[in-house]
C-alpha positions as CSV (number, residue, x, y, z in Angstrom):
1,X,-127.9,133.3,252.2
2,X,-124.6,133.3,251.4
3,X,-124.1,129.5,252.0
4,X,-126.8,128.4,249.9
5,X,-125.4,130.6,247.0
6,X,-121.9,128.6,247.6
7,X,-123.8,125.0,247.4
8,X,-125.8,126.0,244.3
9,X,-123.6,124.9,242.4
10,X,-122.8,122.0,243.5
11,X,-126.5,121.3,243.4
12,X,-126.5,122.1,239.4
13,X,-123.4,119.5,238.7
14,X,-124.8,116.6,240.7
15,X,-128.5,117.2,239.1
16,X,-126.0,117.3,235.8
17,X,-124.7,113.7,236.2
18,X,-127.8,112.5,236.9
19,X,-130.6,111.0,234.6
20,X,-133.1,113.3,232.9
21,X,-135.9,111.9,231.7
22,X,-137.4,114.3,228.8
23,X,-138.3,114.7,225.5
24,X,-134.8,114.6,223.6
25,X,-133.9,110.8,225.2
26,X,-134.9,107.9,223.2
27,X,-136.5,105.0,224.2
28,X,-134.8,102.8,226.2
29,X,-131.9,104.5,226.5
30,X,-130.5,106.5,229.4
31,X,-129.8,109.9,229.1
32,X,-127.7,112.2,230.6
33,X,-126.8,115.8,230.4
34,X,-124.0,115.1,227.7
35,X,-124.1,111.3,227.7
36,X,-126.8,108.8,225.8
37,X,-126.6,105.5,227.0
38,X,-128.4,102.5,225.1
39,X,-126.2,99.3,225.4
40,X,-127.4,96.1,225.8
41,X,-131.3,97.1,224.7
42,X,-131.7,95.1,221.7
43,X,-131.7,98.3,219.0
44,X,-131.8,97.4,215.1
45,X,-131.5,100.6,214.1
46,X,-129.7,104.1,214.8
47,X,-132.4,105.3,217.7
48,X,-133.8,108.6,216.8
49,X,-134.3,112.0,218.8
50,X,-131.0,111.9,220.4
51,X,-130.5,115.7,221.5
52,X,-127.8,117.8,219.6
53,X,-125.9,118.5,222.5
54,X,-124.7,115.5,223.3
55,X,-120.9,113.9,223.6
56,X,-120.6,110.9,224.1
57,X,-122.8,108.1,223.3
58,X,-123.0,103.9,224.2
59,X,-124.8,101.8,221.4
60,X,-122.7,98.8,221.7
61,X,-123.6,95.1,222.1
62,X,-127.3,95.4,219.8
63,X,-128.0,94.5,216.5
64,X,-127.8,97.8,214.6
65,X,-127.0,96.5,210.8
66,X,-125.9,99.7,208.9
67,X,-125.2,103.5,209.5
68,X,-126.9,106.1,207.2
69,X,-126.2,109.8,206.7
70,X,-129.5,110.7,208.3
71,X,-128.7,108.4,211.4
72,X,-125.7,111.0,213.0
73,X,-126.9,114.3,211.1
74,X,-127.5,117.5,214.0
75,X,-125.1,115.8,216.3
76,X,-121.9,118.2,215.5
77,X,-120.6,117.9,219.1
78,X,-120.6,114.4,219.3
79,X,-116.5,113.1,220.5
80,X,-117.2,109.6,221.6
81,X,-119.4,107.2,219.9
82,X,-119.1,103.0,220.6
83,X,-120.6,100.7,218.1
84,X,-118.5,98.0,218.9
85,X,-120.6,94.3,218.9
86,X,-123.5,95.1,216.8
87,X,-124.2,93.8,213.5
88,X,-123.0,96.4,210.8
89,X,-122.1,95.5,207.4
90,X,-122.7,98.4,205.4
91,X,-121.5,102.1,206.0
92,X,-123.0,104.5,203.8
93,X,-120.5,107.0,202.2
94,X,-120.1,110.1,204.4
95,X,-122.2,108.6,207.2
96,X,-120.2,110.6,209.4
97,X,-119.4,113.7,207.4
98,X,-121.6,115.9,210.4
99,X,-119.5,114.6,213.2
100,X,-116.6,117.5,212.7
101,X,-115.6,117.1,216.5
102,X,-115.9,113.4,217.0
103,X,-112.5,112.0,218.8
104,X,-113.3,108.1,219.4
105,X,-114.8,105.9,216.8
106,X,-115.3,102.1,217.7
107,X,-116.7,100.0,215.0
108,X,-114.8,96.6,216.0
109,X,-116.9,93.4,216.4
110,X,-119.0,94.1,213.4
111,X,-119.8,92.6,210.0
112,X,-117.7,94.8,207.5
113,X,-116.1,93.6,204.0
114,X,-115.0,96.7,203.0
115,X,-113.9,100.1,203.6
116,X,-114.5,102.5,201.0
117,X,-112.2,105.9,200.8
118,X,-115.3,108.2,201.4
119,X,-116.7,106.6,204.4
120,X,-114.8,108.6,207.4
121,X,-115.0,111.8,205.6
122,X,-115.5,114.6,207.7
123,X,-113.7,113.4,210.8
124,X,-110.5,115.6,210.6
125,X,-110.4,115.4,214.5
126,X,-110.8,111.8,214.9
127,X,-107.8,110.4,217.1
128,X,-108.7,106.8,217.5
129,X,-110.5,104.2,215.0
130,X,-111.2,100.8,216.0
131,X,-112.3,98.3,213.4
132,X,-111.2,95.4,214.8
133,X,-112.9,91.9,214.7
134,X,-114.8,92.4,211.2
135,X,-114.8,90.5,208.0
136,X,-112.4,93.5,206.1
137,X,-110.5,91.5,203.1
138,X,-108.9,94.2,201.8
139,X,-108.2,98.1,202.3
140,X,-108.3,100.2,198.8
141,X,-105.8,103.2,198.1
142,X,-106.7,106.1,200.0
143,X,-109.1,104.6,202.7
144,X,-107.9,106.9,205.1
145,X,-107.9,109.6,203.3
146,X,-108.0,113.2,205.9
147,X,-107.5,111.6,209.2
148,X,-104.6,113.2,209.5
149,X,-105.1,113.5,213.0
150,X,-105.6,109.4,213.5
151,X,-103.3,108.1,215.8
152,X,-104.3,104.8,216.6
153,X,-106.1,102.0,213.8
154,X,-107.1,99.0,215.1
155,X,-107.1,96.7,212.2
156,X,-106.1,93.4,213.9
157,X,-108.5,90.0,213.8
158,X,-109.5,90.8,210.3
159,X,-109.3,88.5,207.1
160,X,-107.0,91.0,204.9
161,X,-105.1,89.7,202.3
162,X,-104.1,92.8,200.7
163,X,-103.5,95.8,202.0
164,X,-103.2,98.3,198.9
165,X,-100.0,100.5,198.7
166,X,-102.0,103.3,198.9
167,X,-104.2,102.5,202.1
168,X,-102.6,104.2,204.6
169,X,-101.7,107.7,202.7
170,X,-102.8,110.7,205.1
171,X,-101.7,108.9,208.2
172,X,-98.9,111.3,209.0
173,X,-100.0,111.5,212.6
174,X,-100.1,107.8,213.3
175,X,-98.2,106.0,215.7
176,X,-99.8,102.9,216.1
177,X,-101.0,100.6,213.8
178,X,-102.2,97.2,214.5
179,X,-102.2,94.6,211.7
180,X,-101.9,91.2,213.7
181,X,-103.9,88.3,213.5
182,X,-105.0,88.6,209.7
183,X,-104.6,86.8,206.2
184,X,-101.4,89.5,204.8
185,X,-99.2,87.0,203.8
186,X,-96.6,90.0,202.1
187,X,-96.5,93.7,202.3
188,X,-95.1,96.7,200.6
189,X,-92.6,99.0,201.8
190,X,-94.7,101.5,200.3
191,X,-97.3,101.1,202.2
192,X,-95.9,101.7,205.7
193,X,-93.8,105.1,204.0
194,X,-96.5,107.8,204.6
195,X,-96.7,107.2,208.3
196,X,-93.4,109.3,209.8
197,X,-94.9,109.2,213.6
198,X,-95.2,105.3,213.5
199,X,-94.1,104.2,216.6
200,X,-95.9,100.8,217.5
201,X,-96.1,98.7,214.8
202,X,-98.3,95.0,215.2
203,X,-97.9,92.4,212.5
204,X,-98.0,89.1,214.2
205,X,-100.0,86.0,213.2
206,X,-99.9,86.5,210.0
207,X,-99.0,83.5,207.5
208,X,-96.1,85.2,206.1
209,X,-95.2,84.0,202.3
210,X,-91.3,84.4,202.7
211,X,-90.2,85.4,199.3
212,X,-88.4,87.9,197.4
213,X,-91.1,90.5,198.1
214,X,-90.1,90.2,202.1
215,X,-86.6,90.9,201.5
216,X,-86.8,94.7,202.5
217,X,-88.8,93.6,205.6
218,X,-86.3,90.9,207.1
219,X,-84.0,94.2,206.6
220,X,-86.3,96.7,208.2
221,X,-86.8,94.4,211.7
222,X,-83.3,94.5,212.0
223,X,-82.9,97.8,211.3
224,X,-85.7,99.7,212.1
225,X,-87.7,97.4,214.0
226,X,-85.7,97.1,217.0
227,X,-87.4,100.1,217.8
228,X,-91.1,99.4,216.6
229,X,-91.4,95.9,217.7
230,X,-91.2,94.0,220.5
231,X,-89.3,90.9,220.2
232,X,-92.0,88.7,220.1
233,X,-93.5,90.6,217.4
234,X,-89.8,90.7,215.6
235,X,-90.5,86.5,215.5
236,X,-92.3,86.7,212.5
237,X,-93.1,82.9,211.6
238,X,-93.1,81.8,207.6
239,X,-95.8,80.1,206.2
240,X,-94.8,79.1,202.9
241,X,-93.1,77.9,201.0
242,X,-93.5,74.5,202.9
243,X,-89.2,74.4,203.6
244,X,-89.5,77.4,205.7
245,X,-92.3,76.5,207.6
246,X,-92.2,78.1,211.2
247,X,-89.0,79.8,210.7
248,X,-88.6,83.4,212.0
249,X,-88.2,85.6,209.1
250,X,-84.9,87.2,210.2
251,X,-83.4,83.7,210.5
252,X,-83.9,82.8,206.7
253,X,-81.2,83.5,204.4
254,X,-81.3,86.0,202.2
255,X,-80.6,83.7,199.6
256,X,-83.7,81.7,200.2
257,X,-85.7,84.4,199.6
258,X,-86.9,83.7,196.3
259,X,-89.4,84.6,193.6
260,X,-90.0,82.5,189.9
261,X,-91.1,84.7,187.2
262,X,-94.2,84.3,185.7
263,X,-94.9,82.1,182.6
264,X,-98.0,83.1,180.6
265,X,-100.1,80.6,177.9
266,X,-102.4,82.0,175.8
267,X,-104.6,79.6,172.8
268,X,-105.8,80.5,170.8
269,X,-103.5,83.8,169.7
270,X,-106.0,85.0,166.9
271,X,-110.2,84.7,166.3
272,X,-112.7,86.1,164.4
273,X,-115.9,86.7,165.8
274,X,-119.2,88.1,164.1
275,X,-121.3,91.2,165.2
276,X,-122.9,90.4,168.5
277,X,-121.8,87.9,169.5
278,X,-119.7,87.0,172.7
279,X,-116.4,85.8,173.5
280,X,-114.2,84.2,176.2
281,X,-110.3,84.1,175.8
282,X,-108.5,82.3,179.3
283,X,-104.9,83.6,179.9
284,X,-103.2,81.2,182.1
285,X,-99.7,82.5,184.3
286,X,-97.9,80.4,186.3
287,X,-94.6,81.2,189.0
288,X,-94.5,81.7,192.3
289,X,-96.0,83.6,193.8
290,X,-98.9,82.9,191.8
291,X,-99.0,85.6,189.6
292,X,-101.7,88.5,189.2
293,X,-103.2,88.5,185.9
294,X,-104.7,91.5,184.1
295,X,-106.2,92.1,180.8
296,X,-105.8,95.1,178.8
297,X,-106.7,97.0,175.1
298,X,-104.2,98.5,173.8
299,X,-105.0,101.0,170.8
300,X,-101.8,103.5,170.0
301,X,-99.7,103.6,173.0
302,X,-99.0,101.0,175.6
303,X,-100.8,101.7,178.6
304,X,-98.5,100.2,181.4
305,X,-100.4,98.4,184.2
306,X,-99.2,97.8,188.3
307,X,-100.7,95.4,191.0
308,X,-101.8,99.6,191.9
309,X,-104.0,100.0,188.9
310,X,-104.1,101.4,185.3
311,X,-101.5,104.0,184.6
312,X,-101.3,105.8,181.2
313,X,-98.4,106.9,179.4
314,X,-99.4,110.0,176.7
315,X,-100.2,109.5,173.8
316,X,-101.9,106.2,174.8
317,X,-105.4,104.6,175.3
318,X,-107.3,102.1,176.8
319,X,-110.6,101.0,176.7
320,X,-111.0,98.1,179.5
321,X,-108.9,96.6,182.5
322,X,-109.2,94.1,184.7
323,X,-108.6,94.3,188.2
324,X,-105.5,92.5,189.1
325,X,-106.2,90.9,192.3
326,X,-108.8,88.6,191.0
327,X,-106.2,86.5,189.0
328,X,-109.0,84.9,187.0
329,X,-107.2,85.5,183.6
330,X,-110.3,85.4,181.8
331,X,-111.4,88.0,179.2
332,X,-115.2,88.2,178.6
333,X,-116.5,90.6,176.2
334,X,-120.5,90.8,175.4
335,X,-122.1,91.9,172.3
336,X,-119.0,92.7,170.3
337,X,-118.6,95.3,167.7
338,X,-116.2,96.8,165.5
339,X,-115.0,98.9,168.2
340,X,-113.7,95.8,170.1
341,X,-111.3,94.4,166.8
342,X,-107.5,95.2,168.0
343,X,-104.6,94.0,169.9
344,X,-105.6,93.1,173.2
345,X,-102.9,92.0,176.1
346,X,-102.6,89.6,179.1
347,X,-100.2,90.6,181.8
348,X,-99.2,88.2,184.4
349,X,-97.7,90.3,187.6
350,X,-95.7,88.6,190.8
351,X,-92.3,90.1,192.5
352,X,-90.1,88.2,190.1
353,X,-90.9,90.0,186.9
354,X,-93.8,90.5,184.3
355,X,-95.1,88.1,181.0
356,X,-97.3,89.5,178.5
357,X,-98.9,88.2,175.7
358,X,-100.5,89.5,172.9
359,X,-104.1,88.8,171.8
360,X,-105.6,89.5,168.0
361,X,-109.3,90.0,167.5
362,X,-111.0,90.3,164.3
363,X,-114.8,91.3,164.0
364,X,-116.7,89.9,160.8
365,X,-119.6,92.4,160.0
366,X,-120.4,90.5,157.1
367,X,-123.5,88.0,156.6
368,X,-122.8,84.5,157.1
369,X,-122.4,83.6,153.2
370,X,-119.6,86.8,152.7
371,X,-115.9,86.6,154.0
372,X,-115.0,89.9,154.3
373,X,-114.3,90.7,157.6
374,X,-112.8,94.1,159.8
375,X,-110.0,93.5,161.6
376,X,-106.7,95.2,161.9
377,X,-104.2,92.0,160.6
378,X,-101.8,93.0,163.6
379,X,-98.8,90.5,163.3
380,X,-98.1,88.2,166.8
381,X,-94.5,90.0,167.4
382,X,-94.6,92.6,170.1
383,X,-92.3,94.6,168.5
384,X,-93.7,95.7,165.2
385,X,-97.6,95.6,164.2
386,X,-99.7,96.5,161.3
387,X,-102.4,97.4,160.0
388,X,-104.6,96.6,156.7
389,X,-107.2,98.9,155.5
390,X,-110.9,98.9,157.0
391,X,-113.8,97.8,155.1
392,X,-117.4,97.9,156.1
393,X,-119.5,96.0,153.5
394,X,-123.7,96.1,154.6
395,X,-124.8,94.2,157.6
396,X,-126.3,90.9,157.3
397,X,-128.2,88.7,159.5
398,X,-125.8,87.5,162.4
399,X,-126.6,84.4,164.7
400,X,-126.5,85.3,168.6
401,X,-124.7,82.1,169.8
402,X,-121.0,82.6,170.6
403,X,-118.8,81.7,168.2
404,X,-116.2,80.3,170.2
405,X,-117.3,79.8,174.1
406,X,-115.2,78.5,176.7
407,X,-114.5,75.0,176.7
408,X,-115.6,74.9,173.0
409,X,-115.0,71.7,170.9
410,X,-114.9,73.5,167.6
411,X,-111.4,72.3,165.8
412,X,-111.3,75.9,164.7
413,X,-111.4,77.4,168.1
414,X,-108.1,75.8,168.5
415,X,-104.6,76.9,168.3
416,X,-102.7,76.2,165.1
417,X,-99.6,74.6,166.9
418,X,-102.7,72.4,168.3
419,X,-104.3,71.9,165.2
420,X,-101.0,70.7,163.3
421,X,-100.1,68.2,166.6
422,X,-103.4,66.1,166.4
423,X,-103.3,66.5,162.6
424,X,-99.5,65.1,162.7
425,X,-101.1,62.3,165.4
426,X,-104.4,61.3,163.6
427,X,-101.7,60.6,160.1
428,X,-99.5,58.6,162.2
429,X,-102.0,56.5,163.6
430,X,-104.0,55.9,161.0
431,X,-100.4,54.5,159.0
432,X,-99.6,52.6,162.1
433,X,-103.1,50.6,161.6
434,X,-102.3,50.4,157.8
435,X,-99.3,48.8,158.3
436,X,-100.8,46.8,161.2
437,X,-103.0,45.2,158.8
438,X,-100.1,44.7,155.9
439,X,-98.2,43.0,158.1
440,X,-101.4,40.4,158.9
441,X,-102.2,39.9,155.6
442,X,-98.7,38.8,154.6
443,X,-98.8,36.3,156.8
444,X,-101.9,34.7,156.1
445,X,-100.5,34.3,152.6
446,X,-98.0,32.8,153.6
447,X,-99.6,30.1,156.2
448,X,-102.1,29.8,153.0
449,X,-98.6,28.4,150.7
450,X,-97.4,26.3,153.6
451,X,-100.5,24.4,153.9
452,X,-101.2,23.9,150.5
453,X,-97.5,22.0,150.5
454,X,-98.1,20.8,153.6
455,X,-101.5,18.8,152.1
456,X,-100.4,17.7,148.6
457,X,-97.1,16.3,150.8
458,X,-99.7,14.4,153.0
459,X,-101.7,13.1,149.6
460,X,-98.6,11.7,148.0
461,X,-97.8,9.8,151.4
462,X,-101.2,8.0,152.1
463,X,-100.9,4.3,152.9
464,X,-103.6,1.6,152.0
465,X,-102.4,0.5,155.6
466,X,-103.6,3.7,158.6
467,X,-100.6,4.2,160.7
468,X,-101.7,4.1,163.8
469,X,-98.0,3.6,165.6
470,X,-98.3,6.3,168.2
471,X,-101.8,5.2,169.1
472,X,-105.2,5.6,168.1
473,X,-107.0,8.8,169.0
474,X,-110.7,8.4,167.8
475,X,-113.2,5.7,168.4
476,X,-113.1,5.0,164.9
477,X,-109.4,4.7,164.9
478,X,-109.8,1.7,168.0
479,X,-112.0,-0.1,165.5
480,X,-109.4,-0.2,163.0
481,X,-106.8,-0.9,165.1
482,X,-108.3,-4.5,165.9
483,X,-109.0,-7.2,163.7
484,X,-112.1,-8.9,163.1
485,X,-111.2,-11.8,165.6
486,X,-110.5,-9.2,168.2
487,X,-106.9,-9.1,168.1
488,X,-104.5,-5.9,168.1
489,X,-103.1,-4.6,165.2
490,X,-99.9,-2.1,164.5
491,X,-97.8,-0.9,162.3
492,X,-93.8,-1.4,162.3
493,X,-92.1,2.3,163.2
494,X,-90.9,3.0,159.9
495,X,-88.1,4.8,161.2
496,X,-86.3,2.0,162.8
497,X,-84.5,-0.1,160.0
498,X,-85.6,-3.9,160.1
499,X,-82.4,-5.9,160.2
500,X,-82.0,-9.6,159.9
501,X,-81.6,-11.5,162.9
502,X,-77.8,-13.7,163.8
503,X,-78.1,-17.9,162.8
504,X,-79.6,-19.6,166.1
505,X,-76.8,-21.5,167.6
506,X,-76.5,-24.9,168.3
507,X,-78.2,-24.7,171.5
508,X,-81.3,-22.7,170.1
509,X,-81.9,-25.4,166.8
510,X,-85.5,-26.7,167.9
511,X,-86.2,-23.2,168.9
512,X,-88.6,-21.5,166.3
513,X,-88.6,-17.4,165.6
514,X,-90.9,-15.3,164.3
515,X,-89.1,-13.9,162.2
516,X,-87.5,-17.0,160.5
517,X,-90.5,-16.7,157.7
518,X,-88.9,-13.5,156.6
519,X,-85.6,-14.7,156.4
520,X,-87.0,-17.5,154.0
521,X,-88.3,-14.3,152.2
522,X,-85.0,-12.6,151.3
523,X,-84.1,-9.5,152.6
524,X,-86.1,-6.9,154.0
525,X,-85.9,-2.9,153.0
526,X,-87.7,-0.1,154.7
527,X,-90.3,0.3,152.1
528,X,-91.3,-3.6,152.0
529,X,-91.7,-3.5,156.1
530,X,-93.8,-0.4,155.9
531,X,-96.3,-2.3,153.8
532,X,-96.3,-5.6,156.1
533,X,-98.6,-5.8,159.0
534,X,-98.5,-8.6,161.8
535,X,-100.9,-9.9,164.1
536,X,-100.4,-11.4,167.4
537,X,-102.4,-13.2,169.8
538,X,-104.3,-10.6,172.2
């Protein structure tokens, strides 16, 4: 008897480790005594009945799309669970708020966007968190919030572009965070501060914007890095500005590490909008980086505003923000009332500095036909501002289309720098055309005068005889230029003088000339030759 007491339990652990089918395993898993297994079986859902005993459970490689409160609740001892390859893109917040014990978390492979800060609440005893290979853009402040225990994150393969200052506070245990193979293209010292165990630290293929942000970083892997990073991982590769493409980080001067402030335009600087209607104002910042852009009310203080969020000072108030990462620079308010009339400001944010610009809006409560308006006359100057006195004459009837919409072709919508400049342009074209058409009119006049001249000139000049001595140029002109026996006419070349020919000598006396008849006639002058036409033989 006393063997079989020694191999009982030895008999109790193997039957342990074995499968047991009963009433606690779901379907198509595989259950063991403290193990579910049910990989690879095509769930779509959290599988149900899993008993509350149980460590360690396999769901990966399914299609599970989302994890709900209800879906881990009773299982308190659970230390191990694998997601990994399904098809989650939603947690719900506190989805694992029962799983006090749980150790090992694997969510990588999924469908995620975004982490909120209340989704891994409850797991103060979680050591390792994968959430590699998901969609994550971004991680908010505070994320992490009560894992102080964490001491690995698997963050790498993602599409972050910002990682918050904030993210990683609470990750005092941590010692190794992965970050490679992302979007980050800068990051804050702040946010690597908190975590005082770090001892592995991934941030490879990233497309690093070397600027003035990354100055405390090309400092910190030569410092502190030799410790943290391997020296592949110390080769951090630039990816703008396109003149240090591919260059390692560390090997960039210092000097080329460089930031332009932000510029910020805002037209127009002042409207006046009625009761209910809607407006869009666009503030446009340029620098590089490309600067953050934020809109802000400002009532009696001035609330001061960080790529972090909205921070107060006392005393002051605001009523709306924007957040800063979006950049769109476009202020949209809907169904405005009096409450909306004020000074409203546009803050452009990058590492080189800050612009602001100030914003007036007025709010006319009046009916169409009445110009009194509410509106705090608050002057453009950021240093002084006033206020008239508020007046609230009876509401009137109040058309619902915007007054001034974006994109808007109202002249009054514009800015009155813009309004003078096309006013100044339309004047000097329009005296451009005038005298355009001063200058044409003058000098028809005057071709007018030189062709009256011109014709009396040609009157006083006509000859019985046409003078046809450069040829005729008409039909009518041939017929004229022959006479009725057929023979060719012309006309002497006034121009030439006619002079009288030398005696014939004694060897030409029986020789007859032409021109003897007019010597018989005396002596020739222009004007007589002009007249006299001669005919020869065709």
């Amino acid at each position: 008897m006393a063997p079989a007491l020694c191999l009982a339990p030895l008999l109790l652990a193997a039957l342990a480790g074995l499968p047991t089918p009963s009433s606690a395993c779901p379907s198509s898993c595989r259950c063991y005594s403290l193990t579910v297994e049910c990989g690879s079986v095509g769930l779509r859902e959290m599988p149900r009945g899993v008993a509350h005993s149980t460590q360690t459970i396999f769901l990966q490689d399914n299609t599970i799309g989302q994890i709900r409160v209800e879906d881990l609740s009773g299982l308190g001892r659970l230390q191990y669970l694998y997601l990994q390859n399904n098809s989650i893109s939603s947690l719900e917040p506190g989805a694992f708020v029962s799983l006090g014990q749980l150790l090992e978390l694997a969510l990588n492979g999924n469908r995620l966007h975004l982490v909120s800060a209340d989704v891994f609440h409850g797991l103060e005893h979680l050591r390792i968190l994968y959430l590699a290979g998901n969609h994550i853009t971004r991680l908010e402040d505070y994320t992490f919030r009560g894992l102080q225990r964490l001491q690995e994150l698997h963050l790498q393969e993602n599409t972050m572009e910002v990682l918050d200052e904030q993210a990683l506070v609470g990750l005092s245990s941590l010692a190794l965070l992965d970050l490679s193979r992302n979007n980050l293209r800068t990051l804050s010292p702040a946010t690597l501060r908190p975590l005082v165990s770090l001892q592995v630290l991934r941030v490879t293929d990233n497309p690093w914007r070397c600027d003035c942000a990354l100055h405390w970083l090309r400092a910190w892997i030569n410092e502190e890095g030799q410790r943290l990073l391997s020296s592949a991982e110390r080769r951090l590769l630039c990816a703008e500005p396109p003149r240090l493409l591919h260059l390692s980080l560390v090997e960039v001067p210092a000097n080329s590490l460089v930031c332009i402030p932000p510029v910020v335009q805002l037209e127009p600087g002042h409207l006046t909008v009625r009761l209910g209607e809607s407006l869009r104002v666009s503030c446009q910042a340029s620098g590089y980086p490309q600067p953050q852009v934020t809109w802000r009310k400002v009532a009696h203080g001035r609330a001061q505003l960080s790529p972090r969020g909205l921070v107060q000072e006392p005393g002051g108030s605001t009523t709306m923000s924007f957040d800063p990462d979006t950049g769109s620079g476009m202020l949209f308010l809907s169904n405005v009332t009096v409450a909306h009339a004020g000074r409203y400001e546009c803050e452009a944010w990058n590492p080189g500095g800050v612009a602001r610009v100030t914003f007036h809006l007025s709010v006319n409560v009046s009916s169409p036909s009445s110009t009194s308006a509410v509106w705090p006359r608050l002057h453009s100057s950021s240093s002084s501002s006033s206020s008239s006195s508020h007046h609230r004459p009876p509401l009137g009837d109040v058309s619902q289309e915007p007054l001034y919409e974006l994109e808007s072709m109202d002249f009054n919508a514009l800015g009155t720098a813009t309004q003078t400049a096309i006013a100044v342009g339309i004047s000097l074209l329009a005296l451009t055309a005038l005298l355009l058409l001063c200058m044409i009119y003058s000098r028809h006049r005057q071709r007018q005068k030189e062709g009256t001249g011109y014709d009396a000139g040609k009157e006083e000049s006509i000859l019985y005889v046409n003078d046809y001595s450069d040829g005729p140029t008409t039909f009518a002109q041939l017929e004229e230029y022959r006479d009725e026996r057929g023979h060719e006419m012309y006309v002497l070349n006034r121009a030439k003088p006619v002079l009288p020919l030398p005696p014939p000598t004694s060897g030409q006396q029986g020789v007859s000339h032409p021109s003897d008849g007019l010597q018989g006639q005396g002596s020739l002058t222009p004007g007589r030759v002009a007249g006299m036409v001669y005919t020869q033989n065709a």
